[in-house]
BALO-725260 format. One line per 3 residues: for each residue z, x, y of N, C-alpha, C, O. Coordinates in Angstrom, 3 decimals, decimal comma. Atoms other than C-alpha are relative to their C-alpha. Layout:
<sites>
Z/X/Y/Z/X/Y/Z/X/Y/Z/X/Y ~ ...
</sites>
This chain:
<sites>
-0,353/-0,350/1,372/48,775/33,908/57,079/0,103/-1,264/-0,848/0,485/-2,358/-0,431 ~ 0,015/1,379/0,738/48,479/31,550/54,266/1,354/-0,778/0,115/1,597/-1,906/0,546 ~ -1,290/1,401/0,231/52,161/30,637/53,466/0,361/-0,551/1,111/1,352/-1,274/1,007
-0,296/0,940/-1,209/52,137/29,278/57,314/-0,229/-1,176/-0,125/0,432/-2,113/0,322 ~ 0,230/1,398/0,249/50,464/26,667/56,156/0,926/-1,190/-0,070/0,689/-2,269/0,473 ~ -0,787/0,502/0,444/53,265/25,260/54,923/1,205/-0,661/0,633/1,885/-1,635/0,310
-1,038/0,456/-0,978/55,555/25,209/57,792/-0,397/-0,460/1,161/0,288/-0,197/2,149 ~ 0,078/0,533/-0,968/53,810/23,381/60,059/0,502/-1,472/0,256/-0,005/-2,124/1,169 ~ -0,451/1,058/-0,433/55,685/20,358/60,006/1,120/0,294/0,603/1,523/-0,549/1,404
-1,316/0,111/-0,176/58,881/21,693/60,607/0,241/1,277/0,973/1,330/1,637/1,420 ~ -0,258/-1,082/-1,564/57,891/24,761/63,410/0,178/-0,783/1,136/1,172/-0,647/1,850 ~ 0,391/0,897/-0,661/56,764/22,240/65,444/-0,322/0,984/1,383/0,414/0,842/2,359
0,499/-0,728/-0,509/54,790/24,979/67,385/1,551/0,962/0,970/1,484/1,622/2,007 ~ -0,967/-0,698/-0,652/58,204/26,416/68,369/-0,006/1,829/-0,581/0,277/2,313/-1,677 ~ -0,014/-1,642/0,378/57,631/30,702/69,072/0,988/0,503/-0,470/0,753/1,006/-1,569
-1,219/-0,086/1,029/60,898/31,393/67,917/0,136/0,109/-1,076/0,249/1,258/-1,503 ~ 0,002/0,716/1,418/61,070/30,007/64,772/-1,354/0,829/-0,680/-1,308/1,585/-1,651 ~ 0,807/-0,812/0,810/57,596/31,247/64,151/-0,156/1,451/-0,144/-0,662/2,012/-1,116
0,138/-1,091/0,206/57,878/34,465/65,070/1,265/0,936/-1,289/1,227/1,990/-1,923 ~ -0,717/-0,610/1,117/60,945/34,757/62,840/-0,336/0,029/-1,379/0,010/0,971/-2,092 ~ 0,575/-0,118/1,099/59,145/33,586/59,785/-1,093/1,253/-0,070/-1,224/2,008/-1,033
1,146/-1,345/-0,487/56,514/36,208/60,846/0,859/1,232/-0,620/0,417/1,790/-1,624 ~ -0,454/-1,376/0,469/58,785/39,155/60,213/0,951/-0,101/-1,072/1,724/0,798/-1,402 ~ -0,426/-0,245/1,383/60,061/38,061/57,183/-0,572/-0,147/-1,252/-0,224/-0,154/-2,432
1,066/0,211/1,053/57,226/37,565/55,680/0,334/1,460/-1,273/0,935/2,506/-1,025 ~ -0,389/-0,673/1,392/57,407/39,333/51,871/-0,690/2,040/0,399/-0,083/3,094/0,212 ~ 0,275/-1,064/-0,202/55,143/42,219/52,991/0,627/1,115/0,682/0,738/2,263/0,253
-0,352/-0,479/-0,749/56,631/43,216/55,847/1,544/0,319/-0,150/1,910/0,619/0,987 ~ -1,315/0,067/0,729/60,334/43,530/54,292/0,362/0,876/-1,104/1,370/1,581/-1,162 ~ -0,104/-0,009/1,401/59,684/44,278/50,733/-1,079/1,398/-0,280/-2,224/1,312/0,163
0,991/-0,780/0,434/58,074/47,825/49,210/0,189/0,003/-1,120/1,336/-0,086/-1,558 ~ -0,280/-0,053/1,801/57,438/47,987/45,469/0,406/1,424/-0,473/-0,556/1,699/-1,191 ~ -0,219/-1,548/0,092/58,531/51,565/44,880/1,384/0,126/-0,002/2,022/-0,603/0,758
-0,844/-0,083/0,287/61,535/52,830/43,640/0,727/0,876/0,958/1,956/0,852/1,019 ~ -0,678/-0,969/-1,066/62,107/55,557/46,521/0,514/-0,761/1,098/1,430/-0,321/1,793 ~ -0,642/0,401/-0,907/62,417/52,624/48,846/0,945/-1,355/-0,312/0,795/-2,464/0,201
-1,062/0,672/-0,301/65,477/51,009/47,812/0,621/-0,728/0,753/0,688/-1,922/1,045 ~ -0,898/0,095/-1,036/67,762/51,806/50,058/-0,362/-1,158/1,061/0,401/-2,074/1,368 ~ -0,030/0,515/-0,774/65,745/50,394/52,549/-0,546/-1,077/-0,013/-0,749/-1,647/1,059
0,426/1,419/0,195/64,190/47,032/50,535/1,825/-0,606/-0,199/2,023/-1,820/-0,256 ~ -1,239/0,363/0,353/68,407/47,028/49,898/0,700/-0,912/1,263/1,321/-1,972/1,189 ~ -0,431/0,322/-0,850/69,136/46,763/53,393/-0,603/-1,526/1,016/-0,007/-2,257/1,807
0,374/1,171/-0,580/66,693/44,084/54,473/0,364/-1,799/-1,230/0,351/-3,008/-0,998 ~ -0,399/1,294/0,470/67,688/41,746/51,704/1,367/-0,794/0,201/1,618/-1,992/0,072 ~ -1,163/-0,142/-0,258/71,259/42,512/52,636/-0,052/-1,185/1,318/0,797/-2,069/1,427
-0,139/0,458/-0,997/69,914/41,090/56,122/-0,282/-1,692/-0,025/0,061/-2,639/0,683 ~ 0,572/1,437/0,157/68,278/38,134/54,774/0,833/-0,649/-0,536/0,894/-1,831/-0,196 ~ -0,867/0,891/0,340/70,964/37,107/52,838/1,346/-0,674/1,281/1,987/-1,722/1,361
-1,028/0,133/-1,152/73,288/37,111/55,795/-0,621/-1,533/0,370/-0,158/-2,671/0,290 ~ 0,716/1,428/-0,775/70,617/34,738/57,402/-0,027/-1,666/-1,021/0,190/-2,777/-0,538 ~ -0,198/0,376/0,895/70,536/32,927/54,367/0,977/-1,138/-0,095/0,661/-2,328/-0,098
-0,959/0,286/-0,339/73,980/32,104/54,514/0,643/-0,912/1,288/1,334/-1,930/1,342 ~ -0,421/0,544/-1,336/74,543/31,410/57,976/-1,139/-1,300/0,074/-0,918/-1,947/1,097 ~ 0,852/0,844/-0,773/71,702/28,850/58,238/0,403/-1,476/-0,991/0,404/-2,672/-0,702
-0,472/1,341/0,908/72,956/26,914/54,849/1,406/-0,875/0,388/1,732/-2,035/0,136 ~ -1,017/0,237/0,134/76,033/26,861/55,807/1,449/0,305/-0,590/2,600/-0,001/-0,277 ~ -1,296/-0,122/0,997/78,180/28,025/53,234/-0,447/1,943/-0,083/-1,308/2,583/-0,686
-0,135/-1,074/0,252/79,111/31,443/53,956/0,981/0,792/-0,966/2,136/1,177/-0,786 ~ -0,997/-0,686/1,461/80,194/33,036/50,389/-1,361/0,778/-0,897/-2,504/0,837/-0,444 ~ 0,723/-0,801/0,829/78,454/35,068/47,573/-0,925/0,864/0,550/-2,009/1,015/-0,012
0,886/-1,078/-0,322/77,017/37,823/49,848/-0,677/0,413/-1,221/-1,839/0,179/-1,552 ~ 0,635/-0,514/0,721/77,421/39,989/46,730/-0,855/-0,332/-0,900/-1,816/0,325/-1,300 ~ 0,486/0,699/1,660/76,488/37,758/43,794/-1,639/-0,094/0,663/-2,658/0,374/0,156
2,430/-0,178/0,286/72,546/37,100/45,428/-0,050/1,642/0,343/-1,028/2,227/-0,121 ~ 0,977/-1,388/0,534/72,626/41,050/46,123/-0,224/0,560/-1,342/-1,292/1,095/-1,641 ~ 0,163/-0,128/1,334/73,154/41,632/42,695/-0,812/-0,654/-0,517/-1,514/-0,003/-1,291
1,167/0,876/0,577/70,862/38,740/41,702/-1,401/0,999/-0,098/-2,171/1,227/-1,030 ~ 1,214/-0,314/-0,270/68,305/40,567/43,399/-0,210/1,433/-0,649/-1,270/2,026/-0,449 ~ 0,023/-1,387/0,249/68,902/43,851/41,859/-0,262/-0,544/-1,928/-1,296/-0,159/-2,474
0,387/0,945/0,845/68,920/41,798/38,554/-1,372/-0,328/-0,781/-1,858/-0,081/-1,885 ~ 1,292/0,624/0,630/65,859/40,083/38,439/-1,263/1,276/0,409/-1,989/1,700/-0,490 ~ 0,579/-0,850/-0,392/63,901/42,661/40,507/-0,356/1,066/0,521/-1,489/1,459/0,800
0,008/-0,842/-0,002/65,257/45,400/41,262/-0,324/0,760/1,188/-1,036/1,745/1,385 ~ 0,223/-0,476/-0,873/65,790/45,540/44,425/-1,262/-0,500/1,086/-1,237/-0,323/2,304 ~ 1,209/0,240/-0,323/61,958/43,975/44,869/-0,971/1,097/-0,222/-2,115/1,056/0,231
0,678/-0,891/-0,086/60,986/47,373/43,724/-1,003/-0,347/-0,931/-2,226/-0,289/-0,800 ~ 1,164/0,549/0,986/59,762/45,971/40,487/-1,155/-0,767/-0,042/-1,234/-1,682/0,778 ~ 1,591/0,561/-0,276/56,164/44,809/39,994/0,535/-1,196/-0,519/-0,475/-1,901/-0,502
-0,762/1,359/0,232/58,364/41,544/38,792/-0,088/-0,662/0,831/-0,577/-1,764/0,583 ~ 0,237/0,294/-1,003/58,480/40,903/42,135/-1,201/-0,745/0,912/-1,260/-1,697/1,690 ~ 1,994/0,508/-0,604/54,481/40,522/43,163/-0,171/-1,175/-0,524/-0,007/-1,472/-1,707
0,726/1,058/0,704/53,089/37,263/43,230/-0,936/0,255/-0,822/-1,763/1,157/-0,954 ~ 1,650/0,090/1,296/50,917/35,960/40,283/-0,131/-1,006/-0,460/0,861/-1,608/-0,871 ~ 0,421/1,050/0,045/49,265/33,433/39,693/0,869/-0,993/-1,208/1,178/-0,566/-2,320
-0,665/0,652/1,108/51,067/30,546/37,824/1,790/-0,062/0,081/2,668/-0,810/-0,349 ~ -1,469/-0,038/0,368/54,251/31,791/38,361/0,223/0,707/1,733/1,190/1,466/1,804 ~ -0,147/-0,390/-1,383/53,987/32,731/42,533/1,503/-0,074/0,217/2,052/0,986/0,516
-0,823/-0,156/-0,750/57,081/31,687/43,392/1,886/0,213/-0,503/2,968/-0,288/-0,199 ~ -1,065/-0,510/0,368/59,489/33,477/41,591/0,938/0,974/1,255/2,158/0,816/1,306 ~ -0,665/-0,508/-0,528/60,398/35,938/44,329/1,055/1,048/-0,066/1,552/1,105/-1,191
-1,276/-1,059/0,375/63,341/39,085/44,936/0,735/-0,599/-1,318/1,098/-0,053/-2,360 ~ -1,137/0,305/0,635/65,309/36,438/43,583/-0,181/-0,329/-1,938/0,491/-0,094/-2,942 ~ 0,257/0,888/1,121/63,537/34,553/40,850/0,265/-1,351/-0,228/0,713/-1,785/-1,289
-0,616/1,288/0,281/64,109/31,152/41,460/-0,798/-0,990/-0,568/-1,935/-1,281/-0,197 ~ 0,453/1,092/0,849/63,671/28,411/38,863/-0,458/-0,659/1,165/0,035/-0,696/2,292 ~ 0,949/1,419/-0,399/60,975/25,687/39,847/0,483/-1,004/-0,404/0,004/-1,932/0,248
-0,576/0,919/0,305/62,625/23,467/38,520/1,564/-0,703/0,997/1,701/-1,725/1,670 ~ -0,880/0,246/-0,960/66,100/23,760/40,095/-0,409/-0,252/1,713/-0,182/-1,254/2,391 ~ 1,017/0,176/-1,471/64,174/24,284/43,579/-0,306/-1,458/0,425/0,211/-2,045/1,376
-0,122/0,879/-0,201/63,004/21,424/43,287/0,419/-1,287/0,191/-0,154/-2,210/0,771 ~ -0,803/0,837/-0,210/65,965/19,358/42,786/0,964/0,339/1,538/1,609/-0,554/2,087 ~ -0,533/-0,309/-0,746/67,407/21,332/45,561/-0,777/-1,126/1,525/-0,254/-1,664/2,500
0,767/0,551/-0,850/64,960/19,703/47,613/0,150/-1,774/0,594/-0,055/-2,213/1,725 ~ -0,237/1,820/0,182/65,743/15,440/46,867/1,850/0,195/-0,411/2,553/-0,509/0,314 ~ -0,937/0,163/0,474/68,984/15,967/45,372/1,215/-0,413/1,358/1,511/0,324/2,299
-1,007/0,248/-0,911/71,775/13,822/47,340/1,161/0,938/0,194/1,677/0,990/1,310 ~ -0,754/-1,190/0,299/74,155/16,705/46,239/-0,069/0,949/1,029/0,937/1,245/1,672 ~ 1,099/-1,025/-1,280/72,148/19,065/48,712/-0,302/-0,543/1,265/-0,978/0,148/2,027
0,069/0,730/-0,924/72,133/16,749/51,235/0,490/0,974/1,605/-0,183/1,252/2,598 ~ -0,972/-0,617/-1,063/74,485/18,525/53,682/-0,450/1,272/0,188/-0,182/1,738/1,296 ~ 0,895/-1,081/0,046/72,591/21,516/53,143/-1,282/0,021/0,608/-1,767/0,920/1,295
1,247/-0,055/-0,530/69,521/20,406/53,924/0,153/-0,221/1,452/-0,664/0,466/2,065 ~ -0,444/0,686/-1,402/70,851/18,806/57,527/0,313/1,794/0,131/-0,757/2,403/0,144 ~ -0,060/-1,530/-0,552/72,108/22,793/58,278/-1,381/0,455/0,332/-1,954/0,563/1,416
1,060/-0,508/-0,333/69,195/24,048/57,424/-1,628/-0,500/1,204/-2,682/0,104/1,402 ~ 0,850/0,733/-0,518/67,278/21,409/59,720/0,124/0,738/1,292/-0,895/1,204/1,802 ~ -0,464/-0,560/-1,387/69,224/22,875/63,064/-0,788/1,109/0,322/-0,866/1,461/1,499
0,111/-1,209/-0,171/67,408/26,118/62,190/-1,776/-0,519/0,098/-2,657/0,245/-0,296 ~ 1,397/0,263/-0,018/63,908/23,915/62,897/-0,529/0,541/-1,755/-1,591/1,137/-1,937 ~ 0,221/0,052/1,951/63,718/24,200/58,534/-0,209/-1,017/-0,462/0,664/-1,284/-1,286
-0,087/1,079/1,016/62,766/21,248/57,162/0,239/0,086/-1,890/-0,630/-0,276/-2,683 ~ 0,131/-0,345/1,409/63,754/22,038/53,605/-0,653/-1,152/-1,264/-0,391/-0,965/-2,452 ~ 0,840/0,435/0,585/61,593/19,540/52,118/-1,206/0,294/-0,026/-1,761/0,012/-1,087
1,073/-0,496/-0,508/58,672/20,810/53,398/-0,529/1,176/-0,824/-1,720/1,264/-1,121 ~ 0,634/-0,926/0,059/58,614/23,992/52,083/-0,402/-0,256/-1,907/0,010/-1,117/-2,684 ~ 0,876/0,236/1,172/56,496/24,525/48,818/0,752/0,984/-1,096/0,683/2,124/-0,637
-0,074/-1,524/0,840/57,909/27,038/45,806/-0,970/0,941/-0,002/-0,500/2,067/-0,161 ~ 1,069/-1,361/-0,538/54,996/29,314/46,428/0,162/0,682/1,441/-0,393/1,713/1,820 ~ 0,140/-0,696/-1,298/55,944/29,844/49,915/1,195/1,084/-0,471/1,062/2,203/0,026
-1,139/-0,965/0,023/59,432/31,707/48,523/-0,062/1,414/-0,505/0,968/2,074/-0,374 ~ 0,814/-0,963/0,386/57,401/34,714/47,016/-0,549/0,455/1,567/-0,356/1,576/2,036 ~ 0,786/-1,009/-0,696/55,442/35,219/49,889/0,827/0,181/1,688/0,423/0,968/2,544
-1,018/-0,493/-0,743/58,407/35,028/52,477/1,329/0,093/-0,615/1,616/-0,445/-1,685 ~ -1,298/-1,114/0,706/61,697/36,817/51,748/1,213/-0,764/0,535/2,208/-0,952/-0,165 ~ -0,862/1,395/-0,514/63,675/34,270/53,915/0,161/-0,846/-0,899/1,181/-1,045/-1,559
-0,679/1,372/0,865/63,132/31,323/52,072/-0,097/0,031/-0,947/-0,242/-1,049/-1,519 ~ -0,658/-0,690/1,548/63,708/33,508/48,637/1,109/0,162/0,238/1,765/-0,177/-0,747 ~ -1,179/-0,143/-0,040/66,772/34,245/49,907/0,627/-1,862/-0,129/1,227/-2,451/-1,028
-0,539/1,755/-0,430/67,598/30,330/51,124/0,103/-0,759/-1,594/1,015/-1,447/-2,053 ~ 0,619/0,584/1,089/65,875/29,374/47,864/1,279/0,571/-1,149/2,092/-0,269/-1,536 ~ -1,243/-0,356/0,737/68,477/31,325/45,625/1,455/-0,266/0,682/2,462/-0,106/-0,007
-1,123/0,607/-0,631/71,119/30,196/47,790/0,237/-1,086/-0,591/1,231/-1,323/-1,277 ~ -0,737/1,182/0,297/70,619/26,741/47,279/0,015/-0,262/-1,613/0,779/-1,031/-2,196 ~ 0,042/0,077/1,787/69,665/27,144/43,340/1,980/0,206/-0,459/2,651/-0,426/-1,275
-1,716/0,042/0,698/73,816/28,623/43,271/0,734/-1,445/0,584/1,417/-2,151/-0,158 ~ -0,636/1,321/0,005/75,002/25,616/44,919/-0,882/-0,959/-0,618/-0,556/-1,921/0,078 ~ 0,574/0,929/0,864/72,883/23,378/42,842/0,318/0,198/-1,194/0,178/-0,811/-1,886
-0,030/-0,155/1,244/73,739/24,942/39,681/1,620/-0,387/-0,003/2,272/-0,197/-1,030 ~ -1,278/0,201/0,057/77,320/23,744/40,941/1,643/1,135/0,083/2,832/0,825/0,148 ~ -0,860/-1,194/0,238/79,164/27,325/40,746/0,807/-0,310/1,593/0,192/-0,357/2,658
-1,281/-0,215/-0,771/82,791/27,036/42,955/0,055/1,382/1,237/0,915/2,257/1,339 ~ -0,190/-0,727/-0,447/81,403/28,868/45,728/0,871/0,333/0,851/0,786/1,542/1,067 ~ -0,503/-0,355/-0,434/83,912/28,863/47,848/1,546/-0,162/-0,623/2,152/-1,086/-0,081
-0,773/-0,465/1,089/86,742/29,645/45,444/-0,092/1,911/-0,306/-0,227/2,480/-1,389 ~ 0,350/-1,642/0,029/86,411/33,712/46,274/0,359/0,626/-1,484/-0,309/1,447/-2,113 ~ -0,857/-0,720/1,369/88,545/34,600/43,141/-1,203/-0,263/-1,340/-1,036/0,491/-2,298
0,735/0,311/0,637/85,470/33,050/41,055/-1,181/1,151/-0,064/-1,890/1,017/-1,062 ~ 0,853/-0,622/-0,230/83,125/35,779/41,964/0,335/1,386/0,092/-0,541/2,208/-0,177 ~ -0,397/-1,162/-0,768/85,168/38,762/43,215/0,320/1,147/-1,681/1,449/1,627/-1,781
-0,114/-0,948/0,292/84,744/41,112/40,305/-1,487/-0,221/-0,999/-1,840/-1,319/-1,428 ~ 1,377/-0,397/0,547/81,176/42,518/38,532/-0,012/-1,123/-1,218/-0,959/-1,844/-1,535 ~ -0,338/0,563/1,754/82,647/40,882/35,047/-0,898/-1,456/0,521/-1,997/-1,919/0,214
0,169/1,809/0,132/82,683/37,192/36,383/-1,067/-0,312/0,859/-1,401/-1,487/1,006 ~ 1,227/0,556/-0,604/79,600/37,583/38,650/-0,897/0,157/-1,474/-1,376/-0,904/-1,872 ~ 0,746/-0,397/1,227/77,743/39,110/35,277/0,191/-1,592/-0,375/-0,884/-2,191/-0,416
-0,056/0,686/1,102/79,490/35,799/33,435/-1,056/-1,261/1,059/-1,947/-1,929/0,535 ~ 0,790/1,243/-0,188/77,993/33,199/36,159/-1,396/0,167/0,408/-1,994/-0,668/1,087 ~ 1,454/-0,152/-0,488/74,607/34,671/36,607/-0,738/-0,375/-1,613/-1,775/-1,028/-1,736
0,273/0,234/1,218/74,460/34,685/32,537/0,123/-1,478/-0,219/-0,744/-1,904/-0,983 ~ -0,460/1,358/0,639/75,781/31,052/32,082/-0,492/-1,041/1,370/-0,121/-2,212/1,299 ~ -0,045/1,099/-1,272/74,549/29,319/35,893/-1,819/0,551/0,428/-2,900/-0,036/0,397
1,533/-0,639/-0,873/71,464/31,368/37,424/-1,139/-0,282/-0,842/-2,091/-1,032/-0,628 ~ 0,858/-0,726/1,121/69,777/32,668/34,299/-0,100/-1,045/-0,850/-1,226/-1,261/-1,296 ~ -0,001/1,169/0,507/71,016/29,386/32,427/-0,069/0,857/-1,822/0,341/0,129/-2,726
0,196/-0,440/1,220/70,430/31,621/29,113/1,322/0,235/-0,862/1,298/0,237/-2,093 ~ -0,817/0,037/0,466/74,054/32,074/28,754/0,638/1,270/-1,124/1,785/1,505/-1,504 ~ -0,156/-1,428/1,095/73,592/35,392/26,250/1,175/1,050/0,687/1,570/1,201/1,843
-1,144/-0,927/-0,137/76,233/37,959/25,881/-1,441/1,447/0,897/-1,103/2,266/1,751 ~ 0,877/-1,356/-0,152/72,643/40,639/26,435/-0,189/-0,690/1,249/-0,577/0,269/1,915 ~ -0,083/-0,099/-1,516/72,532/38,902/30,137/0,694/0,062/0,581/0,452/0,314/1,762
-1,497/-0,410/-0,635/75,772/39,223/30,998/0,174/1,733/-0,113/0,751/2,450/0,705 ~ -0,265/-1,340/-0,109/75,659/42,639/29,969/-0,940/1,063/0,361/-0,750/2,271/0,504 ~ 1,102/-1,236/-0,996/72,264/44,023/31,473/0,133/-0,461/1,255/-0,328/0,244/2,152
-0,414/0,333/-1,619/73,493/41,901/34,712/1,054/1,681/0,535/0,933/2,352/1,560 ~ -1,161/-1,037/-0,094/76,651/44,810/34,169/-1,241/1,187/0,395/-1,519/1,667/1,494 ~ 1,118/-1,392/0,446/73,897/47,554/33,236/-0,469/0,330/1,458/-0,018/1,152/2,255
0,982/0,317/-1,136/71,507/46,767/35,934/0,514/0,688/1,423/0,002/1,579/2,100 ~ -0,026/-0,392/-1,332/73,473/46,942/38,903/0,878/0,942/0,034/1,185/1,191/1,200 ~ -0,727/-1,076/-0,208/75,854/49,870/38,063/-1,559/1,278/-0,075/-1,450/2,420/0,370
1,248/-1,102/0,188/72,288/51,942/37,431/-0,489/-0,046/1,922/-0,690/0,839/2,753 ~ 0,966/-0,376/-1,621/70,804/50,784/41,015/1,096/0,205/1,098/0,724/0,626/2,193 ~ -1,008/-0,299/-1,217/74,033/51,060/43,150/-0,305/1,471/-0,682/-1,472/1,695/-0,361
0,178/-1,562/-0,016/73,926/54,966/41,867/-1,296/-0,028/0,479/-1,384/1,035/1,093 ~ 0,523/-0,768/-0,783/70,588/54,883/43,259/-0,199/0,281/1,241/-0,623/1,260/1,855 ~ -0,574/-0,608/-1,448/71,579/54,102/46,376/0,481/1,016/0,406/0,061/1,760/1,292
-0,824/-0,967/-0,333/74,076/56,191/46,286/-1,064/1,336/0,301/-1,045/1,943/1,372 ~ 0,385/-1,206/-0,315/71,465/59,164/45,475/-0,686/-0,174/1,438/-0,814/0,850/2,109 ~ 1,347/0,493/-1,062/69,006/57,342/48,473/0,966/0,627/1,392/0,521/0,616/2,540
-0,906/0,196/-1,368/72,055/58,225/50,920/0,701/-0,979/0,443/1,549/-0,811/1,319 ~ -1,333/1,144/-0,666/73,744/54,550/51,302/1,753/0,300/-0,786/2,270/0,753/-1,808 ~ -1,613/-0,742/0,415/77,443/55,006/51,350/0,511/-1,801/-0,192/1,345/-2,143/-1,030
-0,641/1,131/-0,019/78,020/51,263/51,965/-0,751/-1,146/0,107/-1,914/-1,018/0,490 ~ 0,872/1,176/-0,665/76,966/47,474/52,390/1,244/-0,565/0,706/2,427/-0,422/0,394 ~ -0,667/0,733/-1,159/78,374/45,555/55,197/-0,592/-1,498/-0,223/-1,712/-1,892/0,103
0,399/1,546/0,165/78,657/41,605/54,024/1,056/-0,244/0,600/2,147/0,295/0,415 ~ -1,501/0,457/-1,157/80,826/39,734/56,846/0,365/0,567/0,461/1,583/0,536/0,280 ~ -1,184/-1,168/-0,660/82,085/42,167/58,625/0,619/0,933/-0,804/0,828/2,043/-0,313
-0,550/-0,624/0,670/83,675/43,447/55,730/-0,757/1,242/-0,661/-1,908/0,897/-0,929 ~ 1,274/-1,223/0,053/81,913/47,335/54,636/0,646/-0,206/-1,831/1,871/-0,278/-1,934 ~ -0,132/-0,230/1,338/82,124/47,303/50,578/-0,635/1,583/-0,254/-1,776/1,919/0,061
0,711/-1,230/0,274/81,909/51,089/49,338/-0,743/0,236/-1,073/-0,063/0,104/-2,091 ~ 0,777/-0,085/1,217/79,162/51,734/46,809/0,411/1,451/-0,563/0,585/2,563/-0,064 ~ -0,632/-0,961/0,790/80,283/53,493/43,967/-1,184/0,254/-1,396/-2,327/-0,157/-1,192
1,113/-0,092/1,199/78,246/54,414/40,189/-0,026/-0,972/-0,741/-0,925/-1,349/-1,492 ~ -0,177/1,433/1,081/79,971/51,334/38,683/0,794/-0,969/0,814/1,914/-1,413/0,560 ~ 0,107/0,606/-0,441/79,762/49,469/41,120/0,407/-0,322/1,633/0,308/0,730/2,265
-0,733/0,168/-1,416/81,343/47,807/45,066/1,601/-0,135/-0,021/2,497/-0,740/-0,611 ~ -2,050/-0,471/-0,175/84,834/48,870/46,002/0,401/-0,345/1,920/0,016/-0,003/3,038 ~ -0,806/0,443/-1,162/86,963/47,272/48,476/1,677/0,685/0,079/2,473/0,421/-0,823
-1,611/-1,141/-0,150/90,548/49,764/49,590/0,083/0,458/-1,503/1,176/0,346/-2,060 ~ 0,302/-0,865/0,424/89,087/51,677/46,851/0,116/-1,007/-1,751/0,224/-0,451/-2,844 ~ 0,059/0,527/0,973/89,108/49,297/44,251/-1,020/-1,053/-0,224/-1,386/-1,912/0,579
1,605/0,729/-0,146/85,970/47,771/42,621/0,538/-1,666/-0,293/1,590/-2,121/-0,742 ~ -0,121/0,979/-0,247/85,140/44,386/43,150/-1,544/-0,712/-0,675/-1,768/-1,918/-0,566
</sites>
């Protein structure tokens, strides 16, 4: 597959490693269609986990699922599909720009060393490869929130729809508008109800099960 290309410095012919990029490739993950949600919901759910665990800094389950519901809707949206010029936007949408500071930036340093353990060279990889695997779209919006500096591990910073809406409007999105803060709101109280109709009752980030509700994730019955 093409975007292999890319990781051959840093597989270093190890099956493992490749076969995991293999099944996270964008196709095999991701359907553009609005009936399959639920179940493009649940594999991003999985990728972010991985995501997480490989950077290091396990925090903002929700804030990249919401991202992803956000920019693309799940991945249902044709937003999603590579295209030329602009390939490696991805579920998430991640700036080329930030990306690429994520990449040199001494800041990111400690990040990149995690992600090395996992046979990742995170220099290596290209912004076009994060489009056409779903992994390192996830990784890739990972490290864009710690690059954009947001207090991730500070839980109270994140833990309700309002103040993820305010730092996706003023950190992610960089646009700062009151109309992205408030179709961030829009957005994901519309696609958690369609879970809901799809049959998911819940997401499970950390161990912890968050209940999906119409306006939004509820923890001992109160949204979050």
């Amino acid at each position: 597959m093409e975007y292999l290309k890319h990781f051959q410095t840093f597989i270093n012919e190890n099956k493992e490693v490749l076969d995991l990029f293999k099944t996270y490739s964008f196709s095999n993950k991701i359907v553009q269609d609005k009936e399959h949600a639920k179940v493009n919901a649940l594999n991003i759910k999985e990728v972010i986990h991985t995501a997480c665990n490989w950077t290091g800094d396990k925090s903002c389950f929700i804030f990249l699922f919401e991202i992803a519901i956000v920019e693309t809707s799940l991945g249902c949206s044709s937003k999603s599909k590579a295209t030329k010029g602009d390939i490696g936007r991805s579920v998430w949408h991640v700036d080329k720009g930030t990306f690429l500071d994520t990449k040199n930036s001494p800041v990111m340093k400690k990040y990149r060393v995690n992600l090395s353990k996992y046979q990742l060279d995170w220099s290596s990889v290209d912004w076009n490869d994060l489009s056409l695997n779903i992994l390192l779209g996830a990784i890739g919006a990972k490290m864009t929130l710690l690059m954009k500096g947001i207090n991730l591990s500070n839980s109270s910073n994140l833990n309700s729809l309002e103040k993820r809406a305010h730092y996706y409007s003023t950190k992610y999105n960089a646009g700062g508008t009151t109309e992205a803060k408030e179709n961030y709101i829009k957005n994901c109280k519309a696609w958690y109800a369609v879970l809901l109709e799809q049959g998911a009752e819940y997401l499970e980030f950390n161990g912890t099960k968050y209940n999906i509700t119409k306006n939004g994730l509820a923890l001992n019955n109160k949204l979050i």
